[in-house]
N, C-alpha and C positions, 0 to 999 in steps of 0.2 A: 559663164558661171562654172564654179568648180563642180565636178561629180561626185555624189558618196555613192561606196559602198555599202549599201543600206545592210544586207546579210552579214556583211564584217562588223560594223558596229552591231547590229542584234548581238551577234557571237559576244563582243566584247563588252558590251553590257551588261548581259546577264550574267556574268560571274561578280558582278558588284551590285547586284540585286537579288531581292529575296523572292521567290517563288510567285507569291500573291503581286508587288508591285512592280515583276517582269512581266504577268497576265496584264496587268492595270497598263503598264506601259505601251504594250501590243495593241490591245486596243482606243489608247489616243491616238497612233501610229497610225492607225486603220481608220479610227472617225477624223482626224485630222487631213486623211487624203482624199476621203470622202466630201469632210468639210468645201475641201481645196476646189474638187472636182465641182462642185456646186457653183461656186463663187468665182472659178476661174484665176484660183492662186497660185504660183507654181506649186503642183504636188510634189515632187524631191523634197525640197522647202520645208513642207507643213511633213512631211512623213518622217523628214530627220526631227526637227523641233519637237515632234509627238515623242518621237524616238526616247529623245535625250532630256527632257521635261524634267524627268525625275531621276536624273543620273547623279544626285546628291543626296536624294530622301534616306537613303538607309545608312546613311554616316550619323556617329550619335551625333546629339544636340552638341555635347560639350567640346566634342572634335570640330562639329560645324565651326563655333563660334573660333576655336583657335586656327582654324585655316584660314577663316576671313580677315581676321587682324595679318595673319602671315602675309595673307595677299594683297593686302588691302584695301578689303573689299567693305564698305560702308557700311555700319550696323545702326540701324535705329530703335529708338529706345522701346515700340515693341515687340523687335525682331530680339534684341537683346531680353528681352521677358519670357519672350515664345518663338525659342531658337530655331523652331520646326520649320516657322516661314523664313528661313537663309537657306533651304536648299535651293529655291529659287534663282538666286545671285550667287550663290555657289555653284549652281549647277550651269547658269553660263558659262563664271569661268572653267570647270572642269570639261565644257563641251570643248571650248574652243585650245586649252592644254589640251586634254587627256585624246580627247576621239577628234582633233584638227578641223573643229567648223570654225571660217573664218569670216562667216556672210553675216555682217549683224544683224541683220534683219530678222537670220534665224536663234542668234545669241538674246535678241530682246525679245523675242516670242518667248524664251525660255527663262525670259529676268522675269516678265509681267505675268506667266499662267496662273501666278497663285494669287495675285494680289487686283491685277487688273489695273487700269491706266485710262485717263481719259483721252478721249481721241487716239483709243492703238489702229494702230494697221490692219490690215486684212488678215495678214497673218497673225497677229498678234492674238486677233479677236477669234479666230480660228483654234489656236492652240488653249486661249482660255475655256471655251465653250468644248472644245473636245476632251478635256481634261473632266470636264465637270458630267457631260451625256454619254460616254464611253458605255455599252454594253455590260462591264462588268458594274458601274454605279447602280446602286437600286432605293437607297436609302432618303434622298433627296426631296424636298419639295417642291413639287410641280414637276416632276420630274421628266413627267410624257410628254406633259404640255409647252416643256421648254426645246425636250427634243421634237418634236413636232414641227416650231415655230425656228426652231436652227436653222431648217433647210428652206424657211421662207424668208425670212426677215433677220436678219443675223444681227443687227442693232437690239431689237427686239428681247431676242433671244440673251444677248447680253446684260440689257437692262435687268430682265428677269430673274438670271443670275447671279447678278449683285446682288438684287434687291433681295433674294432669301437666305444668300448670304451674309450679311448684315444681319436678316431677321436673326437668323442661326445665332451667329456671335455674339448678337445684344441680349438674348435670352441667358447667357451668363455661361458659354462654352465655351469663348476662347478671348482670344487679344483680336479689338479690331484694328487693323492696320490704316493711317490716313489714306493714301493709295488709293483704298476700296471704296472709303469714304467720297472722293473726289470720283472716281471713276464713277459711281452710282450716280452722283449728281448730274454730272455730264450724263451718262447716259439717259438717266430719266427726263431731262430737259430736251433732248436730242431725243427722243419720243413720243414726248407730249403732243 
């Protein structure tokens, strides 16, 4: 397995992030090795993929969508609505250009943290769930009770996640992506 420099990407990251989503970054970084350490995932793995999550978020919208057509990187029609969720699949591919990850295992931890997938990976499910229980989060609902349940039952803890995400969305704040939609399912059946 390739080695990162974990403190060289830190360095080179944060000049392409803003103060508050450098903090926010740090800390999936941290809950994701933690994650890792729990579940027995490689940490390098889950500490880079926390890393680089949101190594796309502070690019505008309208830039987002024109690097994705450049790259060709697949927009769907409500990522095309709410260009906010392409940092995601932007932010794969700038990990694996910009900062040289070439393990896809860590590039689709980094496709799926925002939207979610049925049946991800260890890590995959690690990077969703550390994105969302991070120390800096506070606003959330259930938000103790999910981090609580992380460190027990990580199917669990994702199902939970979906599910108040959706609540959130359907309550009339944002675009809900199919993704999240399927992901939920799965998981809620996969915990019944």
């Amino acid at each position: 397995m390739k080695r990162y420099n974990i403190m060289k990407l830190q360095k080179k990251l944060q000049k392409e992030l803003d103060e508050d989503r450098y903090c926010h970054t740090l800390g999936v970084m941290y809950t994701s090795a933690a994650l890792a350490m729990r579940y027995g995932e490689d940490m390098e793995k889950a500490q880079v993929a926390g890393l680089l999550h949101d190594c796309a978020k502070c690019i505008p919208n309208e830039k987002k969508k024109k690097l994705c057509e450049k790259y060709k990187i697949p927009v769907t029609q409500v990522e095309e609505g709410a260009p906010f969720l392409l940092h995601a699949k932007l932010g794969a591919y700038l990990a694996k250009t910009k900062y040289n990850v070439s393990d896809p295992e860590i590039l689709q931890a980094i496709t799926w943290h925002t939207t979610g997938k049925p049946d991800m990976t260890l890590l995959e499910k690690i990077v969703f769930l550390a994105d969302y229980i991070e120390p800096a989060r506070y606003k959330a609902a259930h938000l103790h009770e999910i981090r609580d349940i992380a460190f027990v039952d990580i199917d669990q803890a994702v199902y939970m996640t979906l599910r108040d995400t959706l609540r959130y969305l359907e309550s009339g704040i944002g675009a809900v992506d199919e993704m999240t939609k399927s992901a939920y399912v799965y998981y809620k059946e996969l915990c019944s």
